[in-house]
Structure formats: C-alpha cells, structure tokens
C-alpha positions as CSV (number, residue, x, y, z in Angstrom):
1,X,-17.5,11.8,3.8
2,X,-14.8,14.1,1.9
3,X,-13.1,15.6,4.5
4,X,-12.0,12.2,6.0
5,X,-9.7,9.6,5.1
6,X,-11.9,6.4,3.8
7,X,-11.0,3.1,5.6
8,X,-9.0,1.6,2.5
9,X,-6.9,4.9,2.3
10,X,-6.7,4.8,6.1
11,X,-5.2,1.7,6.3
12,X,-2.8,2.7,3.7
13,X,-1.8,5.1,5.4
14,X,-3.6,4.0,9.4
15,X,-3.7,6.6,12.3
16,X,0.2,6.6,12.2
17,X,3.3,9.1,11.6
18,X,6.0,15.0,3.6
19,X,5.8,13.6,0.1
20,X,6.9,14.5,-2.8
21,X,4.8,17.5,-3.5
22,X,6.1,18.8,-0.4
23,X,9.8,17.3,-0.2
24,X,10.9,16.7,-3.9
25,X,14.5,16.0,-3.5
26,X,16.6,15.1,-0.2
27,X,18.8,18.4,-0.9
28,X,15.8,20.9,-0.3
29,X,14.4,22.6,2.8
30,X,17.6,21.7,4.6
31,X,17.7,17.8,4.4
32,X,20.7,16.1,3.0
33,X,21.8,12.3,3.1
34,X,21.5,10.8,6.5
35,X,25.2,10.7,7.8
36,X,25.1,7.7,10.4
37,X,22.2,5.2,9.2
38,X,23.2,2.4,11.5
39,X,22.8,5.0,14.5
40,X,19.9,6.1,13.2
41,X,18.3,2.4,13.5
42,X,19.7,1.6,16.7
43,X,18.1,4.6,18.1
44,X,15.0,4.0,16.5
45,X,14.7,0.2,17.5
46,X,15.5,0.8,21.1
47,X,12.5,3.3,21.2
48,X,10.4,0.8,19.9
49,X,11.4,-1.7,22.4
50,X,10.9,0.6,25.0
51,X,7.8,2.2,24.2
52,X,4.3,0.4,25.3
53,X,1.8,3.0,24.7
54,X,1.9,6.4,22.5
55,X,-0.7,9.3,23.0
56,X,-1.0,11.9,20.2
57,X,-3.0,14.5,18.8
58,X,-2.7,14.9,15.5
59,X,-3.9,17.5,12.3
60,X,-4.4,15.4,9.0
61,X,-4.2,17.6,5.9
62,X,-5.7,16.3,2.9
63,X,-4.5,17.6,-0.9
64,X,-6.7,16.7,-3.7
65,X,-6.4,17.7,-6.9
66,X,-10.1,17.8,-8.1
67,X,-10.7,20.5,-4.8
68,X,-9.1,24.3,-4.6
69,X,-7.9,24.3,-1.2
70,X,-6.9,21.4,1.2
71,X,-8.8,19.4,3.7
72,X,-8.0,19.8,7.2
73,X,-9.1,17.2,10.1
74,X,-8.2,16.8,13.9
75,X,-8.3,14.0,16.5
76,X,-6.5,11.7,18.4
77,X,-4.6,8.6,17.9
78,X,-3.8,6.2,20.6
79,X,-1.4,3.0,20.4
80,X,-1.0,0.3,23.1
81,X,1.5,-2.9,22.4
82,X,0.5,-5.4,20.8
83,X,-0.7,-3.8,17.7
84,X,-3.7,-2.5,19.3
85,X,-4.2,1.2,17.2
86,X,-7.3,3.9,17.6
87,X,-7.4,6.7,15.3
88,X,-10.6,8.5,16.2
89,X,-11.3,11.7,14.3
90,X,-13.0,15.0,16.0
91,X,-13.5,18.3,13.8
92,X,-14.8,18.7,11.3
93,X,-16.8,15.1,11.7
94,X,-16.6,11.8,14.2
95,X,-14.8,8.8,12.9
96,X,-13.7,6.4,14.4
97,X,-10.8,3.5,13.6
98,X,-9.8,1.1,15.6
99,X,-7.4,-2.3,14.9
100,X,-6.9,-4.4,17.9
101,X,-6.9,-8.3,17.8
102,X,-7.0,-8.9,14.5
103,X,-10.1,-7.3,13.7
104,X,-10.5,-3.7,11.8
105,X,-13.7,-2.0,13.6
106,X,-14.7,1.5,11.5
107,X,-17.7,3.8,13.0
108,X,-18.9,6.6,11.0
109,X,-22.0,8.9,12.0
110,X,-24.6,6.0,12.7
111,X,-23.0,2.9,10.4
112,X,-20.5,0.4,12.0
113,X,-18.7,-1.6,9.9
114,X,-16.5,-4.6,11.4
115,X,-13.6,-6.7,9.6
116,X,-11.4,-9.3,9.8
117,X,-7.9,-8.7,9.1
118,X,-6.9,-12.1,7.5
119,X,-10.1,-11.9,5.5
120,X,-8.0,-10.0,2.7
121,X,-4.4,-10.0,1.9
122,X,-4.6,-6.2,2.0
123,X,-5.6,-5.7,5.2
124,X,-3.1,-7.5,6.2
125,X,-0.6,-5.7,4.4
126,X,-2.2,-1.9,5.6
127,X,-2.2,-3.7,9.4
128,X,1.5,-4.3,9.0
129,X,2.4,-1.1,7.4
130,X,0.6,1.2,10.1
131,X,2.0,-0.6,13.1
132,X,5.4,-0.3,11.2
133,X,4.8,3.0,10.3
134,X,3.7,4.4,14.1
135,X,6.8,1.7,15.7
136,X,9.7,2.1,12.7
137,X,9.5,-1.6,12.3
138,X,8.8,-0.5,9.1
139,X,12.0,-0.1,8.2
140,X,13.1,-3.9,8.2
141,X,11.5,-4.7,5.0
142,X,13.7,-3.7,2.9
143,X,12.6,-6.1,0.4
144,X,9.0,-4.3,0.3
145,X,10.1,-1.1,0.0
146,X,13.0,0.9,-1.5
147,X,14.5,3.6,1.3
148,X,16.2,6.3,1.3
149,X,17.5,7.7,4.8
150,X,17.4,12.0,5.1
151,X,18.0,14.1,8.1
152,X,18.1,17.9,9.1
153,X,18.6,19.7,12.4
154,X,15.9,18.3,13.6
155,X,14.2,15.5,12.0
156,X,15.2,12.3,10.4
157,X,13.6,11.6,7.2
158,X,12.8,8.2,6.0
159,X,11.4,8.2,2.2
160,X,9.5,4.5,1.6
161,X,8.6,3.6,-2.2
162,X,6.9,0.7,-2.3
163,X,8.0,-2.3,-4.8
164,X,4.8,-4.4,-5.1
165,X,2.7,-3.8,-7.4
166,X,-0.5,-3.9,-5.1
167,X,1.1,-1.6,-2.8
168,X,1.8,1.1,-5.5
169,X,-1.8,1.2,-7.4
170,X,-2.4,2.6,-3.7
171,X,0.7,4.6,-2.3
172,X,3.6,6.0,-4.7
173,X,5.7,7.0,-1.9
174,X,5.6,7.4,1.9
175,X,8.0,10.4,4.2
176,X,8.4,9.3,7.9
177,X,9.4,12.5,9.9
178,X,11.0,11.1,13.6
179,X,11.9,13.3,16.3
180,X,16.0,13.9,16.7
181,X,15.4,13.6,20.8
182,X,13.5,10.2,20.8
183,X,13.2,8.8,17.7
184,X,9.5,8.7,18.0
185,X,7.5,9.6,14.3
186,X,6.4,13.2,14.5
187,X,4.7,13.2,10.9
188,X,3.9,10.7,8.1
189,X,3.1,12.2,4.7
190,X,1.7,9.7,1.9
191,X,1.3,10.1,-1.8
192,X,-1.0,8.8,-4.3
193,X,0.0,8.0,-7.9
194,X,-2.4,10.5,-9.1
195,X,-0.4,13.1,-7.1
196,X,-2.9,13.4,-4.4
197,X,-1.2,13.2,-0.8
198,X,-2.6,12.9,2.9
199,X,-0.2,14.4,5.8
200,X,-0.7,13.3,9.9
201,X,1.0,15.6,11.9
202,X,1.4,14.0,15.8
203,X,1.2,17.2,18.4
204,X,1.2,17.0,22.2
205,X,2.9,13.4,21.9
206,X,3.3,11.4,25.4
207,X,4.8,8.0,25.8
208,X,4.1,4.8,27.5
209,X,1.5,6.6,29.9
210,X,-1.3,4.4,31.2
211,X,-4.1,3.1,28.2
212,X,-6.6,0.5,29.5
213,X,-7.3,-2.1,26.9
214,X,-11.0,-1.0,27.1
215,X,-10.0,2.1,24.8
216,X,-9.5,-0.2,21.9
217,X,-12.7,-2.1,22.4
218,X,-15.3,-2.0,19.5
219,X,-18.5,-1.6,22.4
C-alpha cells in the first residue's frame, strides 16, 4: 500500500513526533542555535517523567521522489507508559501498528502480521528510537546519534543524524519539533538517504488522560 508508511519504515520512524528538504540549515525560517540547551533538557525530561499517556491526531505527509505530488495520510496515535505505542491510520486506508510488551502487532486490510521485538536487532533499535522519539529520551544517546539543538519563537528543534551504519542505510537524518509551552513533540520529520522524507504532524494533542491497556491489545 503506497500511500502508507510500510512497517520497517514505520518503525524507523514509529507513530511518533522537518528534514533537510524542508529545514536545510539551522539559520533559515527563523531557527538559530538553541541558546540554553541544559534548560531545554530539563524541561523536556520533566515532561517525560510526568507524562503517562499522550493522545494525538496526526497528518503524515509522504515525499517521494519517483511520484509528482506528496502522499497525505491521517489517523491517530496513542501512547501509554510503559512503551506501549498504537499508531492506527484512517484516510485514505486502515492500518494499524501497535508495540506493546515486546511484541510488534501490524494489521492491514485482511493480513495480520505479528513480531517479536528481540527477534531482530532492528526492531529493537526502531522500538527504542520511537519511544525516544514520542518521550525525548532520545536525546541521551548521544553516542548513537550526532545532535544539533535549534529553536524559534515557538518550537525547539532537535536535528538527529545517526552514526551507525545500520541506522543510516535507513534514516539520514531526523527533525524533532517540541512545543515551547510543554515540551511535548509537535512534529517529527525523517529523511531517507535517497532524499525521500516522511513528516508526522501531532494535532489536537491531550496528555496523561485515561487509556485502558485494552487499546493496545492485538485482539
């Protein structure tokens, strides 16, 4: 299905949370250096230790370069501690993700596919980089990826480039947009070393409101 993320590019992404084609350089559309990084992460990790559950809708738009015009999908993404994560897809087709104890559970149309997380080492990797992603725990591993800290008037920017060299075949570079007010990620924005890039805009965002556990079941 074209018009929607594939599970291996999903979990590259997951879900979460504007690349280069979009944001070449930290001195356009208004973003400059970040001026108060160590801010900037204390903020970011006391939202994260505060917040159980996240509710978001959320417009994917989807650049390739083989296609004129760009792919647009819609759904909603739900989060609930501990790295329980359901990104189920609505227009222009149903799809449905969902990561929750230790298992990756994928329903498209009719097929159901089910996996286990410590069955590959890049599962693992994607499961830890979309829960990082969505809760900025991302940001600790600085020895996986090189990170350069941006803001404007209303965003901080966080530009990831990974440093392995099974993470890069995938992704050449990840933006992480968080909101100025709560430090929760408004947008994440991935590039492909081809040039290609996905972008997951979150929209109508509510915090640590009440998700049973049932929502993340594969039944």
């Amino acid at each position: 299905m074209s018009t929607i993320i594939k599970p291996v590019a999903m979990l590259a992404a997951g879900f979460l949370l504007i690349v280069t084609a979009i944001l070449p350089a930290s001195g356009q559309q208004g973003y400059s250096a970040m001026k108060d990084v160590e801010a900037f992460k204390r903020g970011l990790a006391s939202m994260s230790s505060s917040t159980r559950t996240i509710e978001s809708d959320f417009v994917q738009e989807k650049n390739l370069s083989v296609l004129a015009g760009k792919i647009i999908s819609k759904g909603h993404f739900s989060f609930r501690r501990e790295n329980n994560i359901r990104w189920e897809y609505l227009q222009p087709y149903r799809y449905l993700i969902i990561i929750s104890g230790g298992k990756i559970y994928i329903r498209e149309e009719s097929a159901q596919k089910q996996y286990d997380i410590q069955s590959s080492e890049m599962f693992r990797q994607m499961n830890t980089f979309i829960s990082g992603c969505i809760q900025g725990d991302i940001l600790k591993n600085e020895s996986d990826f090189g990170i350069t800290y941006l803001e404007n008037a209303g965003e901080y920017m966080v530009k990831l480039v990974p440093k392995s060299p099974s993470m890069r075949n995938m992704l050449s570079e990840v933006q992480l947009a968080f909101d100025r007010g709560d430090f929760s990620v408004i947008r994440i924005n991935m590039v492909e070393p081809g040039g290609d890039y996905t972008r997951i805009d979150f929209l109508n965002k509510k915090l640590n409101t009440d998700i049973p556990i049932e929502k993340f079941s594969f039944q």
